[in-house]
C-alpha positions in Angstrom: 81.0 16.3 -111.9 82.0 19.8 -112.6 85.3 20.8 -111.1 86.8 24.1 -110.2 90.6 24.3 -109.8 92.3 27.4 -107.8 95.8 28.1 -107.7 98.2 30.8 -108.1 101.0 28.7 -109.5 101.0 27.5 -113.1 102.7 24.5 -113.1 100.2 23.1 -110.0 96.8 24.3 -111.9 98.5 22.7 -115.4 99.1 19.5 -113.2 96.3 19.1 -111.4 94.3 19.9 -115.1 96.3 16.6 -116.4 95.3 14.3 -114.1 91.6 15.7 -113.7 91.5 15.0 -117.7 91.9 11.5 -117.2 88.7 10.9 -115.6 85.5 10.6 -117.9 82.7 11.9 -115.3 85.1 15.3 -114.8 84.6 18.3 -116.4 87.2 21.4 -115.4 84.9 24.2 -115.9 86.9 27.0 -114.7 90.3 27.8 -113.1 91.2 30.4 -110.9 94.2 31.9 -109.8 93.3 34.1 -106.9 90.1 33.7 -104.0 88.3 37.0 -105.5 88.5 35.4 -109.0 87.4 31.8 -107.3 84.5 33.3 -105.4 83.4 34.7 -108.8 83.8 31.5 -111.0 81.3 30.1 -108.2 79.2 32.1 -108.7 78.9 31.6 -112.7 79.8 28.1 -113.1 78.4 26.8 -110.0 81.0 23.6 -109.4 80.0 20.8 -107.3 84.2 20.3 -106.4 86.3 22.7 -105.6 90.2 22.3 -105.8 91.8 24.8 -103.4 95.1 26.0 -102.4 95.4 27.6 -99.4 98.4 30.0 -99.3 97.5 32.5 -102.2 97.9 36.7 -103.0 94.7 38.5 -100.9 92.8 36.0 -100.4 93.7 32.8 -98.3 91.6 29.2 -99.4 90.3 29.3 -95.8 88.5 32.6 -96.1 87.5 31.5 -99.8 85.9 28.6 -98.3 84.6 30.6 -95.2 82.7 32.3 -97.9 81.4 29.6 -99.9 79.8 27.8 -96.8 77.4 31.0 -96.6 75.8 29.4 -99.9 72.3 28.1 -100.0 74.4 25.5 -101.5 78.0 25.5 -101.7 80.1 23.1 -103.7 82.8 20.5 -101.8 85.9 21.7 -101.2 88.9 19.6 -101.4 92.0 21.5 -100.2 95.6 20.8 -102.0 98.6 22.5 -100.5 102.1 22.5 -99.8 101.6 22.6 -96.3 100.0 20.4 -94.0 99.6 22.4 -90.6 96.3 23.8 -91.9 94.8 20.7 -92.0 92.8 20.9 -89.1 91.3 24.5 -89.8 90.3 23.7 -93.5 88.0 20.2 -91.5 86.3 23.1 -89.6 85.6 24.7 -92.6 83.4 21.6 -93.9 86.5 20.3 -96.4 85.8 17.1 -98.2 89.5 16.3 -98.4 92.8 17.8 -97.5 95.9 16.4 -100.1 99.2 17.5 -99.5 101.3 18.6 -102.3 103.0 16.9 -104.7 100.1 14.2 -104.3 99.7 11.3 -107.0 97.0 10.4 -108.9 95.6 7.5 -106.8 95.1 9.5 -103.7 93.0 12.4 -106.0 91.2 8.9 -107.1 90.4 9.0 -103.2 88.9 12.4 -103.2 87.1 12.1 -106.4 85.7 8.7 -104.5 84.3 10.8 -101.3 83.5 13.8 -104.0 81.2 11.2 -105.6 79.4 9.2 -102.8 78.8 12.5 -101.1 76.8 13.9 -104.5 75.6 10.5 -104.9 77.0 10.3 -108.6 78.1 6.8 -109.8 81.6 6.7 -111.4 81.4 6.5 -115.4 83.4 3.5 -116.7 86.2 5.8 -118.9 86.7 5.5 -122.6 89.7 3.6 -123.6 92.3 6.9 -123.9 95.8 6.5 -123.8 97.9 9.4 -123.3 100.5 9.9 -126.0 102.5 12.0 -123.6 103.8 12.0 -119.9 104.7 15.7 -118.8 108.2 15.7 -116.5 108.9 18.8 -114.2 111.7 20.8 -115.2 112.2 23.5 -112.0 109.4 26.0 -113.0 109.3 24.2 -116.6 107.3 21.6 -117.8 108.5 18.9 -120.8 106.5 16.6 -122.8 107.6 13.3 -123.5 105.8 11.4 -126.4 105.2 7.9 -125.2 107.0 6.1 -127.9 110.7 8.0 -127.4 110.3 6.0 -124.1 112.8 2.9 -123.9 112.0 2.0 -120.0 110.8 3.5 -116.6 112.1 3.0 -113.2 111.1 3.7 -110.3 113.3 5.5 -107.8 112.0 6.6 -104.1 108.9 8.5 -104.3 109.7 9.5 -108.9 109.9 7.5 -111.6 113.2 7.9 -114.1 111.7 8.2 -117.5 114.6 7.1 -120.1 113.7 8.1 -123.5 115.3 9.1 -127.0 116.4 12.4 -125.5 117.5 11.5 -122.5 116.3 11.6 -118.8 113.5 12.9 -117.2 111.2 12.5 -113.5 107.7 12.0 -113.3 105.6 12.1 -110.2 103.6 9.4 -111.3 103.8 5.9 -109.9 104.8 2.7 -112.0 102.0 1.3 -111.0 100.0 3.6 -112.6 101.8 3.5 -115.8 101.7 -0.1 -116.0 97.7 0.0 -115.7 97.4 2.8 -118.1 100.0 1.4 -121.0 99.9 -2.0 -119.8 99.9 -2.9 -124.1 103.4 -1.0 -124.4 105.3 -1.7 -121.6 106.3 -5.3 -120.1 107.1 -5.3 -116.5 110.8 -6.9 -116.3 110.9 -6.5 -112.6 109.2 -4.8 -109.5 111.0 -1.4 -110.3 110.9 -1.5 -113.9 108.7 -1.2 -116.8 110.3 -1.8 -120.5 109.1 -0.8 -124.1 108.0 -3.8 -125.5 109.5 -3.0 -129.1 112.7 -2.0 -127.9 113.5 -5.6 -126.5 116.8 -6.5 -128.0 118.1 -9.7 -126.5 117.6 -11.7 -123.7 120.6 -13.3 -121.9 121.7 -15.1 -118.8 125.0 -14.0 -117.1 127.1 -16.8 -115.4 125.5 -16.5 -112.0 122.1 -17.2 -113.9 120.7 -14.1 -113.2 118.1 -12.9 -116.4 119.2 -9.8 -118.0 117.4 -7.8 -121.2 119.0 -5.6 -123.8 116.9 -2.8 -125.7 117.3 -0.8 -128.6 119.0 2.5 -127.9 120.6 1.7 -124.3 123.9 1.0 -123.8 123.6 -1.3 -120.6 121.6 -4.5 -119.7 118.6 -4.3 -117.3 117.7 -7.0 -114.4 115.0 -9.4 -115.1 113.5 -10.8 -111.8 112.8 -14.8 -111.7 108.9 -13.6 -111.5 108.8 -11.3 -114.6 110.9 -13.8 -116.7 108.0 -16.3 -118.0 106.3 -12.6 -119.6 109.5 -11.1 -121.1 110.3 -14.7 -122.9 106.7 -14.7 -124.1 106.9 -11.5 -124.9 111.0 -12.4 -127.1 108.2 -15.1 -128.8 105.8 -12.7 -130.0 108.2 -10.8 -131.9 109.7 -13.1 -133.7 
């Protein structure tokens, strides 16, 4: 499935890249940052999905889609924004999706999903690829943090802490998601945290019974619920 992404903001395109990488049957074959320069990567690339903001410089991603419904055969059109009142206009411009910014990765799962029933595409099983880094946002920055500096994630509200050799970061990814994707490095010690499996330390109870795990590099104990206990001793075993 070859995907078009069109945004004016960096960070957003460089996001949205990441996660599109992820999936085998995607290939990104152009990105735009404006709707003349989207209207022309149609044109030579010829997408079958297009990922488009709305609010941009000139051109909005209503008009660009306006446009593109004029083709003997336009591409779908899924819009991603930071705003949600458009919603209805961008259905009445034929849009396969509407996802509201900062979305996560399972609900652009759900738009590639509609993106491939409606081209009647199968989804191609992915190749087993890990990522050796998770990217945190840093204000208009982005930082890369290599997979084994990480000692533990938590999940807090709608981010997920990453605690790593160089400190603290958030990631809009959920724990979930992590867990399914590095399920052979991280142990799941309780429903809000995921651990690195080589930086278990110790396991100890505390005199109200209560499971607690030490790692390598962290100066504080972390709660082990009674469901994720019979893992994490399995897990003490297999490092002996």
């Amino acid at each position: 499935m070859k995907v078009l992404i069109v945004d004016d903001e960096p960070l957003a395109r460089a996001r949205l890249r990441t996660m599109l990488q992820r999936e085998a049957d995607v290939e990104i074959v152009a990105e735009a940052i404006d709707g003349h320069s989207a209207l022309l990567a149609c044109d030579t690339h010829h997408p079958d999905l297009v990922m488009l903001d709305i609010h941009m410089p000139d051109m909005s991603g209503l008009e660009v889609a306006r446009q593109l419904q004029q083709l003997a055969a336009p591409p779908l059109i899924a819009f991603c924004t930071a705003y949600d009142e458009h919603a209805l206009a961008a259905f009445d411009n034929a849009a396969l999706d509407y996802l509201v910014k900062p979305f996560r990765s399972e609900r652009l799962a759900e738009t590639l999903r509609r993106a491939r029933q409606r081209l009647g595409v199968a989804q191609i099983t992915p190749a087993v690829h890990v990522r050796t880094q998770l990217c945190a946002r840093l204000g208009g920055h982005m930082r890369l943090i290599p997979v084994v500096d990480i000692r533990y994630l938590q999940a807090e509200e709608k981010y997920v802490v990453v605690h790593h050799s160089g400190g603290e970061d958030l990631i809009e990814e959920s724990l979930k998601s992590l867990e399914e994707e590095f399920g052979e490095r991280f142990l799941r010690i309780h429903r809000n945290c995921l651990i690195a499996r080589d930086a278990l330390k110790e396991l100890q109870r505390d005199s109200d019974g209560k499971a607690h795990v030490w790692l390598h590099g962290v100066d504080k104990p972390l709660d082990v619920s009674r469901r994720c206990l019979p893992e994490v001793r399995e897990a003490m075993r297999d490092w002996v």
